[in-house]
C-alpha positions in Angstrom: -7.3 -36.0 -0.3 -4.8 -36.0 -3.3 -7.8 -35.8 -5.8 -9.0 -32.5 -3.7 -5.2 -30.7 -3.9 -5.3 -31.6 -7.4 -8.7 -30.0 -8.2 -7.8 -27.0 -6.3 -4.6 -26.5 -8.0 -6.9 -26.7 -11.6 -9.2 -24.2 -10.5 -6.0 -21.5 -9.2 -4.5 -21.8 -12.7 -8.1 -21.2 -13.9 -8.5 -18.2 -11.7 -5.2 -17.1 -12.9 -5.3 -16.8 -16.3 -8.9 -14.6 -16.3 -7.0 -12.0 -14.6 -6.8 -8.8 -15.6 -2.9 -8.0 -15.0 -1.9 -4.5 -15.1 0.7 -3.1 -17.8 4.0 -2.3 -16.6 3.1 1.7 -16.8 0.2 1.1 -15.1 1.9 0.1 -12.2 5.1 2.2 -12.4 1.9 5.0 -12.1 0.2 3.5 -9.5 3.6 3.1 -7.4 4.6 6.7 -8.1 1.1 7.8 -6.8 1.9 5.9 -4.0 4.8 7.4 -3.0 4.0 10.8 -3.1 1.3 10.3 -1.3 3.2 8.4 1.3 5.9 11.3 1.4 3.0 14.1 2.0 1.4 12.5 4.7 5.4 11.8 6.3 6.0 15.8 5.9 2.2 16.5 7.5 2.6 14.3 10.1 6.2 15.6 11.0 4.7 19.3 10.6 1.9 18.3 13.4 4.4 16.5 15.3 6.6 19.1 15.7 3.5 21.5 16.4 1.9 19.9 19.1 5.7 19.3 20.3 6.0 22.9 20.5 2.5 23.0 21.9 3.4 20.8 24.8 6.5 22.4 25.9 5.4 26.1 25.7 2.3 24.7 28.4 4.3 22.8 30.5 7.8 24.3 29.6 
C-alpha cells in the first residue's frame, strides 16, 4: 500500500514538471478576457431581464 502512494507521488512530480506553465502575461491576458466577457454577458442578461420584465407586466399589467 505504502509502495503504491509512493509510486504515485513519483509519477505526479513527473507529470508536473512536463508542464507547459503559462507566463505571468499570459495569464494576466487570459483573466482580462475573462472578465470582459463575463461583464458583457452580466449587461445582456440584465438588458433581456429587464425586457421580458417589461414584457410580462405590459401582458399581464
Amino acid at each position: 500500500m505504502f509502495e503504491r502512494l509512493v509510486k504515485f507521488i513519483r509519477e505526479v512530480r513527473n507529470e508536473m514538471r512536463r508542464v507547459s506553465w503559462p507566463s505571468r502575461d499570459e495569464v494576466r491576458e487570459s483573466t482580462t478576457v475573462v472578465i470582459v466577457i463575463v461583464l458583457i454577458l452580466a449587461v445582456f442578461i440584465g438588458l433581456v431581464d429587464r425586457a421580458l420584465s417589461f414584457l410580462i407586466s405590459l401582458v399581464f399589467g
